[in-house]
TORFI-877012 format. One record per residue: x negated, y, z of N, C-alpha, C in turn; residue in three letters; residue number from 1. Coordinates in Angstrom, 3 decimals. Atoms other than C-alpha are relative to their C-alpha. Layout:
+----------+----------+----------+----------+----------+----------+----------+----------+----------+------+-----+
!   n.east !  n.north !     n.up !  ca.east ! ca.north !    ca.up !   c.east !  c.north !     c.up ! code ! pos !
+----------+----------+----------+----------+----------+----------+----------+----------+----------+------+-----+
!        X !        Y !        Z !        X !        Y !        Z !        X !        Y !        Z !  ala ! NUM !
...
+----------+----------+----------+----------+----------+----------+----------+----------+----------+------+-----+
This chain:
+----------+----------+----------+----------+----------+----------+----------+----------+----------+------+-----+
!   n.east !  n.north !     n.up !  ca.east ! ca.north !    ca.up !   c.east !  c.north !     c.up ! code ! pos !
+----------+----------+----------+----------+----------+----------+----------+----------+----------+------+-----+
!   -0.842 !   -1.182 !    0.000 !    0.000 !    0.000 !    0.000 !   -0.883 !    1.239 !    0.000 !  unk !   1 !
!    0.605 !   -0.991 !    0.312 !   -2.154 !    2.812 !   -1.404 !    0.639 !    1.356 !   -0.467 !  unk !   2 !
!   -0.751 !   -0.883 !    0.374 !   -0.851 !    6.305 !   -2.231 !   -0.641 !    0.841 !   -1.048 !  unk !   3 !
!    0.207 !   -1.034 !    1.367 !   -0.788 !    8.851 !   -5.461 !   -1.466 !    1.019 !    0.362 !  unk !   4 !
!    1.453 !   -0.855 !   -0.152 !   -3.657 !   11.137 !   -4.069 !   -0.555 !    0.265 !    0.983 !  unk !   5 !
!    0.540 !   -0.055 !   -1.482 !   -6.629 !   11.632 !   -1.857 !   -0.995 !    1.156 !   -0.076 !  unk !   6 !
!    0.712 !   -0.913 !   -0.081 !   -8.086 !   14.588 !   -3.109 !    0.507 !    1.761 !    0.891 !  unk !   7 !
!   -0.414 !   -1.055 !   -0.529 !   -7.886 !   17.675 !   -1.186 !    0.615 !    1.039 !   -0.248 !  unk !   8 !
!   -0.700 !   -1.030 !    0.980 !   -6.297 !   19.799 !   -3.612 !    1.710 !   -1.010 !    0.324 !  unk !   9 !
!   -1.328 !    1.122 !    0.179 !   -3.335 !   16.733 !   -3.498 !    0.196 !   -0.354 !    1.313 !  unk !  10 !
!    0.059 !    0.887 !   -1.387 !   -1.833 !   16.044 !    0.090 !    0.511 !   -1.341 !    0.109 !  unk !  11 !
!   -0.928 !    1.242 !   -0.019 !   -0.694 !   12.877 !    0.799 !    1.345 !   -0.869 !   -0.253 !  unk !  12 !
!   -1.466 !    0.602 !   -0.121 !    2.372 !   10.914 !    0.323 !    0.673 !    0.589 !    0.856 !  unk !  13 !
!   -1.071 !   -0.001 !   -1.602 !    5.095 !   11.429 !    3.316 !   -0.572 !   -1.399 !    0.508 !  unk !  14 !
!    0.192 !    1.880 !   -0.889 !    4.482 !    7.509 !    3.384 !   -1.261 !   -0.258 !    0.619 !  unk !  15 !
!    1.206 !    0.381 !   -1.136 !    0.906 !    7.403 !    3.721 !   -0.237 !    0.975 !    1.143 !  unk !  16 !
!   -0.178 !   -0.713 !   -1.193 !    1.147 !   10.385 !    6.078 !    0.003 !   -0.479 !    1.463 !  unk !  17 !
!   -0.987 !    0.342 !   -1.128 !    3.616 !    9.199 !    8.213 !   -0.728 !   -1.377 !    0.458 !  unk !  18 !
!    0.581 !    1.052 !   -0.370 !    1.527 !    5.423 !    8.231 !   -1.288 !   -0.019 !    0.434 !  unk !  19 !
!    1.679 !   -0.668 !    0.069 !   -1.986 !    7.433 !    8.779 !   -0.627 !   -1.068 !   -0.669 !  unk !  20 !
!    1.228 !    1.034 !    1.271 !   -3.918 !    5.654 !    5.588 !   -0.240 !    1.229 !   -0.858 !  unk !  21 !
!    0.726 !   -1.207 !    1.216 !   -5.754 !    7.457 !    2.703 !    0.804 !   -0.616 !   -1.296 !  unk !  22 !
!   -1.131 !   -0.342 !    0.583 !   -3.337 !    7.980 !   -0.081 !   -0.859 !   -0.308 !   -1.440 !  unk !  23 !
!    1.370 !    0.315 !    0.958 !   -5.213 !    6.481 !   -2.781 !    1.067 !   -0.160 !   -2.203 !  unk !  24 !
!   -0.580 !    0.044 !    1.226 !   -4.294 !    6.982 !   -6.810 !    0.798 !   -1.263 !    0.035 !  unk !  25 !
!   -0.711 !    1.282 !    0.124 !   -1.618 !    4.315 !   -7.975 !    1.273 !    0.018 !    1.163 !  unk !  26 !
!   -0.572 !    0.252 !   -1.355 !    0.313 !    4.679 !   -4.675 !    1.729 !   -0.115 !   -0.176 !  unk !  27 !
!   -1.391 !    0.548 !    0.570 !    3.783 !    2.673 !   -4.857 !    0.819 !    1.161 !    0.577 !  unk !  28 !
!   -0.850 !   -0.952 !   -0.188 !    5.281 !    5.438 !   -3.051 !   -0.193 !    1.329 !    0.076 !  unk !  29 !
!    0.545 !   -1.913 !    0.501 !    3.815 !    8.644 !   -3.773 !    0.931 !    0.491 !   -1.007 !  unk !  30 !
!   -1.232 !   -0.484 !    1.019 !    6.496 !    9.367 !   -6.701 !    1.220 !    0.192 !    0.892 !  unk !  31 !
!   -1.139 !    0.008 !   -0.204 !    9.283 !    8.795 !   -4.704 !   -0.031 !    0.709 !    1.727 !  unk !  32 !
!   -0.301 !   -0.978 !   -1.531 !    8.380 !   10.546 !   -0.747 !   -1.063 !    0.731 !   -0.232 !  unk !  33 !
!    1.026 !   -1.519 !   -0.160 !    6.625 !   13.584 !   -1.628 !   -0.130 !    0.614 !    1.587 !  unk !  34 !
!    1.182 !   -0.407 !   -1.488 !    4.452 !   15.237 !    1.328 !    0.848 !    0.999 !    0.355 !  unk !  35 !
!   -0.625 !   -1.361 !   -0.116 !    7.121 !   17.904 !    1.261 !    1.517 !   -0.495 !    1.306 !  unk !  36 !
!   -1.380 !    0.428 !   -0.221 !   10.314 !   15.647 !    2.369 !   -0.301 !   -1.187 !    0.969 !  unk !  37 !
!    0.781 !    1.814 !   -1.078 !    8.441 !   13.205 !    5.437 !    1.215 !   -0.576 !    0.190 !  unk !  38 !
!   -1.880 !    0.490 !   -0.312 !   12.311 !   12.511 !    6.354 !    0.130 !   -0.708 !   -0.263 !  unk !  39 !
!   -0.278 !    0.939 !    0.947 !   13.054 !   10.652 !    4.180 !   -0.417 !   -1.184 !    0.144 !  unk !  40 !
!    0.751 !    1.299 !    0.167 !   10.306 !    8.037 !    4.391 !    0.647 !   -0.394 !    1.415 !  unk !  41 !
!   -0.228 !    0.089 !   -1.436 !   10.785 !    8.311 !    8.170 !    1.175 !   -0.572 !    0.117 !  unk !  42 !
!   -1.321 !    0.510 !   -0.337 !   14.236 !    7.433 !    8.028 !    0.062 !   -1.455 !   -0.815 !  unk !  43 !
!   -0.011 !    1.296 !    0.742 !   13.727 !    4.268 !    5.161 !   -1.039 !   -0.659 !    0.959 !  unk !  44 !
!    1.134 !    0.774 !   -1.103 !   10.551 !    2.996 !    7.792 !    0.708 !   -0.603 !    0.707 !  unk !  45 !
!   -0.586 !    0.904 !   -1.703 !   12.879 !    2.686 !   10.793 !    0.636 !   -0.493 !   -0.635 !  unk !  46 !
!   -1.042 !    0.685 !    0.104 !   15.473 !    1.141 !    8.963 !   -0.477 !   -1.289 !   -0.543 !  unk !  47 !
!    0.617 !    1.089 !    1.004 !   13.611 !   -1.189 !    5.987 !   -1.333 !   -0.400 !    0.482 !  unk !  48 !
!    1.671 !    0.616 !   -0.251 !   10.098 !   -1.461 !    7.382 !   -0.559 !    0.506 !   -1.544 !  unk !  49 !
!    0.953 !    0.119 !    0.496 !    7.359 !   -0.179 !    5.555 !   -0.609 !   -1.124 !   -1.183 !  unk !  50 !
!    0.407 !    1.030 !    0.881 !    6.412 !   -3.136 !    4.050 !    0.717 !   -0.970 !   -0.610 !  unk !  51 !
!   -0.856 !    0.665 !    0.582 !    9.584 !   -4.564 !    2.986 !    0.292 !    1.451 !   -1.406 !  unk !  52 !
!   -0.328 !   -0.717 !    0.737 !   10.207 !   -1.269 !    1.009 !   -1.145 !   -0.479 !   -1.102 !  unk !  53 !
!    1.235 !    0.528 !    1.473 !    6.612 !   -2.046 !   -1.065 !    0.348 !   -0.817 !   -0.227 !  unk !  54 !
!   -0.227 !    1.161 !    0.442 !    7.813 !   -5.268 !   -1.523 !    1.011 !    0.219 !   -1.113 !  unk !  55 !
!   -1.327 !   -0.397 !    0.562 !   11.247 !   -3.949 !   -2.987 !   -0.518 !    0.472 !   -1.371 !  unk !  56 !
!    0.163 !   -0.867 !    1.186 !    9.732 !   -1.429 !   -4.988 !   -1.618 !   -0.588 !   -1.471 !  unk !  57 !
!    0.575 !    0.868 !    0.784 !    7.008 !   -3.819 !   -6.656 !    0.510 !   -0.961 !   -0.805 !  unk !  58 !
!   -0.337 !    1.374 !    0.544 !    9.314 !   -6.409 !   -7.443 !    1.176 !    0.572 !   -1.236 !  unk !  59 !
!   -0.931 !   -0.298 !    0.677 !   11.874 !   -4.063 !   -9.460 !   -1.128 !    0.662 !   -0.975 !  unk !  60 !
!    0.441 !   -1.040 !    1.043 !   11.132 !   -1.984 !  -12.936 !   -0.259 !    1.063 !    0.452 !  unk !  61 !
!    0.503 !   -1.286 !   -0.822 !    9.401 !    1.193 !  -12.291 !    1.109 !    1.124 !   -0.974 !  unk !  62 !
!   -0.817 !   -0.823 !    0.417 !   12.639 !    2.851 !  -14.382 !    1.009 !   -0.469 !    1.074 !  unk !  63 !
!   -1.550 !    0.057 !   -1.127 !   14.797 !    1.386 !  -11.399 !   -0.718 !    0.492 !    1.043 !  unk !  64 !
!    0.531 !    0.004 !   -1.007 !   12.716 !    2.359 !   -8.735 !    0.631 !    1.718 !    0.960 !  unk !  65 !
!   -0.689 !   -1.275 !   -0.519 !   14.052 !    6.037 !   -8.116 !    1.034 !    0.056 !    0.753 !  unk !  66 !
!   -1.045 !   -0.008 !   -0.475 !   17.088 !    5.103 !   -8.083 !    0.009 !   -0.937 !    1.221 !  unk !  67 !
!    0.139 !    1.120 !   -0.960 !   15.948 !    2.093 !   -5.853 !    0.159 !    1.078 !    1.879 !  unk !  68 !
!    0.805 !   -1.405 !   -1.055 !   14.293 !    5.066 !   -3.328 !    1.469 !    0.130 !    0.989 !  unk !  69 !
!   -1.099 !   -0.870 !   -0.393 !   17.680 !    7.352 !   -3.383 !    1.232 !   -0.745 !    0.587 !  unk !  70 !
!   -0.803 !    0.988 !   -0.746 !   19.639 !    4.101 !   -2.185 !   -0.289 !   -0.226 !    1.089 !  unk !  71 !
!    0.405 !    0.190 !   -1.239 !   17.849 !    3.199 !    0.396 !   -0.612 !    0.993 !    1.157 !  unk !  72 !
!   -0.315 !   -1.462 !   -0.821 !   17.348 !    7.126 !    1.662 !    1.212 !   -0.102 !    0.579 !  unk !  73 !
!   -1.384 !    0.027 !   -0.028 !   20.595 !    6.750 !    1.726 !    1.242 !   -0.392 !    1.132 !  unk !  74 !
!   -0.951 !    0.999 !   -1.169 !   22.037 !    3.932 !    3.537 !   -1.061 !    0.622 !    1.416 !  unk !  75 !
!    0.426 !    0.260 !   -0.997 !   18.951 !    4.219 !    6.083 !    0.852 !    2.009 !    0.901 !  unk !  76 !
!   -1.109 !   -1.175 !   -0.816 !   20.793 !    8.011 !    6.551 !    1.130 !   -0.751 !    0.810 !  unk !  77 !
!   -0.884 !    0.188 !   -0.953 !   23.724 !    6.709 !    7.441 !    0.106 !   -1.376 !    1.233 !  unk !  78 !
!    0.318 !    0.638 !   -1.401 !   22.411 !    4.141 !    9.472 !   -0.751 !    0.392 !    0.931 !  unk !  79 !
!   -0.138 !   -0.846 !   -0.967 !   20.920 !    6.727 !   11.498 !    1.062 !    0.513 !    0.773 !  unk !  80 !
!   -1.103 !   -0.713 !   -0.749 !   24.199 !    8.277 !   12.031 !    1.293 !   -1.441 !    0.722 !  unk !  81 !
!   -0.881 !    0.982 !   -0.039 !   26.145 !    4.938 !   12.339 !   -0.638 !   -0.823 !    0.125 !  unk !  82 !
!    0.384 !    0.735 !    0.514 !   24.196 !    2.187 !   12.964 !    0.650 !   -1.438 !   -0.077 !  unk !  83 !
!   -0.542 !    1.011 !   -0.148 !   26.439 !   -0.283 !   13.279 !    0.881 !   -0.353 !   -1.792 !  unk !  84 !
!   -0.710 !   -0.149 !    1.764 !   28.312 !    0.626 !    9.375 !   -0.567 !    0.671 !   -0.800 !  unk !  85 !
!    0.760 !   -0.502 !    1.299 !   25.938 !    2.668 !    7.733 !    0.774 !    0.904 !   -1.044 !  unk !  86 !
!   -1.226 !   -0.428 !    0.846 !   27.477 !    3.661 !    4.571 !    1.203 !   -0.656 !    0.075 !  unk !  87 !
!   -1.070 !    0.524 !    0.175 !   30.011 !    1.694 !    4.603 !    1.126 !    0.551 !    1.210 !  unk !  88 !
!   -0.868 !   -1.017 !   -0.693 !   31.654 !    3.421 !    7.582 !    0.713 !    1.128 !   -0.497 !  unk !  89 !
!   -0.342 !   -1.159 !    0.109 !   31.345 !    6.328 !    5.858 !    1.465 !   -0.100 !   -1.512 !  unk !  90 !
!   -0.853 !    0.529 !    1.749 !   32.952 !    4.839 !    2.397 !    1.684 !   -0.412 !    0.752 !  unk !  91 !
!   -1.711 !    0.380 !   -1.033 !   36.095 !    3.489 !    5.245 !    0.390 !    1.738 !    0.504 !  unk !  92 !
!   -0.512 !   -1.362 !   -0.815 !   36.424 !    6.920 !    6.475 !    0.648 !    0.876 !   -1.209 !  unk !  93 !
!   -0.250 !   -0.664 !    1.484 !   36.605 !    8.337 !    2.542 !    1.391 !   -0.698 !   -0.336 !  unk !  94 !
!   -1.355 !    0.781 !   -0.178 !   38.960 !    5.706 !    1.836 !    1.553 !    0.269 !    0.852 !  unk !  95 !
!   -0.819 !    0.008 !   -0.369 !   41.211 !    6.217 !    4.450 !    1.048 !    1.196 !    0.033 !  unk !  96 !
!    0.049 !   -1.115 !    0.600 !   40.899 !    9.936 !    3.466 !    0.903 !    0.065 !   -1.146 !  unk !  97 !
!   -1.080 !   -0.261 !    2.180 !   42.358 !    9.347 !   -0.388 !    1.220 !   -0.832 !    0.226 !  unk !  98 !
!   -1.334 !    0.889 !   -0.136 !   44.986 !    6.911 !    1.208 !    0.764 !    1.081 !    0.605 !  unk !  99 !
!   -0.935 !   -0.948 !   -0.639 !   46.095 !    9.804 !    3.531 !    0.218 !    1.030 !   -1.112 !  unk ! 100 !
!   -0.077 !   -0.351 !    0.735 !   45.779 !   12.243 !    0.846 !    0.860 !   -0.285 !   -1.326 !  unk ! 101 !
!   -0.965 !    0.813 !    1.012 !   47.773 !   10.083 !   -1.981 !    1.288 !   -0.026 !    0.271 !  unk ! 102 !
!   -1.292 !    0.135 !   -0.535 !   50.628 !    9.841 !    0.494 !    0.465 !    1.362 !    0.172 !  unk ! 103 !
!   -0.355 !   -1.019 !   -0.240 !   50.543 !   13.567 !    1.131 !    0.360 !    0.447 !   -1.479 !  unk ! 104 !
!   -0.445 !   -0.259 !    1.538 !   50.319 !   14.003 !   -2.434 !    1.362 !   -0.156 !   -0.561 !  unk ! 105 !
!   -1.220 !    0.761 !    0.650 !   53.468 !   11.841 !   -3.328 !    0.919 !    0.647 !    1.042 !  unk ! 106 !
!   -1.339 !   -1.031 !   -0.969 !   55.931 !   13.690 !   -0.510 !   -0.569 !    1.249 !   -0.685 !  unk ! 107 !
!   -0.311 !   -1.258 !    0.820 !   54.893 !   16.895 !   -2.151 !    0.323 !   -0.036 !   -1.668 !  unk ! 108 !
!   -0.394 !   -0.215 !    1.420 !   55.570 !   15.868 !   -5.664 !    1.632 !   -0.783 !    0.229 !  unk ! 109 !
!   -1.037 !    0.604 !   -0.361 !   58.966 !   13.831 !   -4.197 !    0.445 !    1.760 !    0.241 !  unk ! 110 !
!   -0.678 !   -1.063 !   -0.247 !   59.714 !   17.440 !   -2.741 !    0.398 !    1.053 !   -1.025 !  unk ! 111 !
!   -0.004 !   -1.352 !    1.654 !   58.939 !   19.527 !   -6.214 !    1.264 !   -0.491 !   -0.947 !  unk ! 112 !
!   -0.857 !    0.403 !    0.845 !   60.972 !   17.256 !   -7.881 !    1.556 !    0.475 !    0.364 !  unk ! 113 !
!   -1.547 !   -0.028 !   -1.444 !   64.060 !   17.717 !   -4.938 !    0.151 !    0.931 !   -0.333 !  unk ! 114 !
!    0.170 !   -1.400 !   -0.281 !   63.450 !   21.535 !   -5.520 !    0.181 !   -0.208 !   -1.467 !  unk ! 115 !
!   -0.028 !   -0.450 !    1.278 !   63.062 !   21.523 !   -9.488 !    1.581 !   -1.218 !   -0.331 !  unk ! 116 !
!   -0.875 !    1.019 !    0.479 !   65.965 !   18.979 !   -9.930 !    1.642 !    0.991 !    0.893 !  unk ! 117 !
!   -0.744 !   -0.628 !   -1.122 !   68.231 !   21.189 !   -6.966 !    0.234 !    1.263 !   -0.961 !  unk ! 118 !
!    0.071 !   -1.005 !    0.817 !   67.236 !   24.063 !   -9.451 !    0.858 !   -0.101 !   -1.575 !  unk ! 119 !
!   -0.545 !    0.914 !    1.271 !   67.941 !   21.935 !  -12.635 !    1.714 !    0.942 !    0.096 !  unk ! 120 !
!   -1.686 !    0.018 !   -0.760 !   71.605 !   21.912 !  -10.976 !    0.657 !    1.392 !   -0.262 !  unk ! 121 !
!   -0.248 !   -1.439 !   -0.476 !   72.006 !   25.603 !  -10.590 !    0.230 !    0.619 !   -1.502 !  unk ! 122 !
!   -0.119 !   -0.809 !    1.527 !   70.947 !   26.534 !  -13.874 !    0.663 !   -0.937 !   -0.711 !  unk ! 123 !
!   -1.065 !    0.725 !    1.364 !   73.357 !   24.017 !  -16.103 !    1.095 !    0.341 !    0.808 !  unk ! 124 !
!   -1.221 !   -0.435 !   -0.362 !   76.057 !   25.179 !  -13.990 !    0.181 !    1.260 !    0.143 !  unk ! 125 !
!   -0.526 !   -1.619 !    0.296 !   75.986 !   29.011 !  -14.705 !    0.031 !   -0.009 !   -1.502 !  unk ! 126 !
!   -0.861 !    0.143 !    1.183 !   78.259 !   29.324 !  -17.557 !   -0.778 !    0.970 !   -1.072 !  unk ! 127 !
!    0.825 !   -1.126 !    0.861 !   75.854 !   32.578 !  -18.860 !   -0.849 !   -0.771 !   -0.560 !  unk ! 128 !
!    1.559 !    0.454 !    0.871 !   72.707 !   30.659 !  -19.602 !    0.271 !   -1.473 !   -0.595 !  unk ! 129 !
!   -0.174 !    1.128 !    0.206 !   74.511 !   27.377 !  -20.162 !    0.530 !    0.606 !   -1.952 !  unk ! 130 !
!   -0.726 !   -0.506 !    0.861 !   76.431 !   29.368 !  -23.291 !   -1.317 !    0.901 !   -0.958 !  unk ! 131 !
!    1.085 !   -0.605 !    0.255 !   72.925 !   31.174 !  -24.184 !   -1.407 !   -0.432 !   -0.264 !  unk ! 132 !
!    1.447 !    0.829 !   -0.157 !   69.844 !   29.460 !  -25.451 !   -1.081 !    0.768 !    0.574 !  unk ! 133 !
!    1.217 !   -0.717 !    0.016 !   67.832 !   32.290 !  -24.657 !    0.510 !    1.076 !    1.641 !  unk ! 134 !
!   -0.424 !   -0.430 !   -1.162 !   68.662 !   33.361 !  -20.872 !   -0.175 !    1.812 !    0.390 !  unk ! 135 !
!    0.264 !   -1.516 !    0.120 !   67.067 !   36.835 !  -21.388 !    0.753 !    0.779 !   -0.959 !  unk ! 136 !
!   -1.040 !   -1.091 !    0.578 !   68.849 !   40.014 !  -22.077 !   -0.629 !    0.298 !   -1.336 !  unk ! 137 !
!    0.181 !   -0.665 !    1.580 !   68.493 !   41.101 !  -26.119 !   -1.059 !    0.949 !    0.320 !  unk ! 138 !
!    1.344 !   -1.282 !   -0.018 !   66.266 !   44.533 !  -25.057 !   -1.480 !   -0.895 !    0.845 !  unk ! 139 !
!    1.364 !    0.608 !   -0.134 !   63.533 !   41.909 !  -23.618 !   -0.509 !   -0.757 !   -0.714 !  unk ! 140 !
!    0.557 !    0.667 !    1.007 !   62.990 !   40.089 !  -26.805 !   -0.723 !    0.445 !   -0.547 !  unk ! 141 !
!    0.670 !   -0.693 !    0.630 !   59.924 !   41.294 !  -28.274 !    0.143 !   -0.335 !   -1.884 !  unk ! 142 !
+----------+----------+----------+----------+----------+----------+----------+----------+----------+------+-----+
């Protein structure tokens, strides 16, 4: 587990940082925890281990590997905040969100309808506009 650079002009990974090693060209995770964002690594360490992540990220295509990264930033976030559900807590909480939401949705379009159908009513039973295709007075016709 070597990292992208060890010259002094180039600081370290976050990863080798955060693991105190010398950050050596090639480094499997120097692309993906820049020296800027330690967090990140810090939070995939406690969750994946260190050395299960190199394992991960060796064994996939280096065009999946980003996305590999931003997954496992990810979950190990919300298994900071949750560790018992991780994302998936958070995905039940969203969920239960668009179920409450869907239902609120459908009583306000049940009510528009109650209201535009109540309206409906009103207007086919005034004999003026029922007798009038054009409900407006003659001097507002442009």
């Amino acid at each position: 587990m070597s990292c992208s650079s060890s010259s002094s002009s180039n600081p370290p990974c976050a990863a080798c940082k955060f693991l105190r090693r010398k950050c050596l060209p090639g480094c499997i995770f120097g692309p993906y925890f820049p020296p800027e964002d330690p967090q990140k690594f810090s939070n995939v360490h406690k969750i994946f281990g260190a050395s299960n992540v190199s394992k991960l990220l060796n064994e996939i295509e280096a065009h999946q590997r980003e996305d590999a990264v931003n997954s496992l930033a990810y979950e190990a976030e919300a298994r900071m905040k949750d560790p018992v559900y991780g994302c998936v807590g958070a995905i039940s909480v969203l969920q239960r969100q668009v179920i409450r939401l869907q239902k609120e949705l459908d009583a306000t379009n049940a009510d528009l309808m109650r209201y535009a159908n109540a309206n409906y009513g009103v207007y086919n039973n005034n004999t003026t506009w029922n007798n009038n295709p054009n409900p407006l007075p003659d001097d507002d016709i442009h």
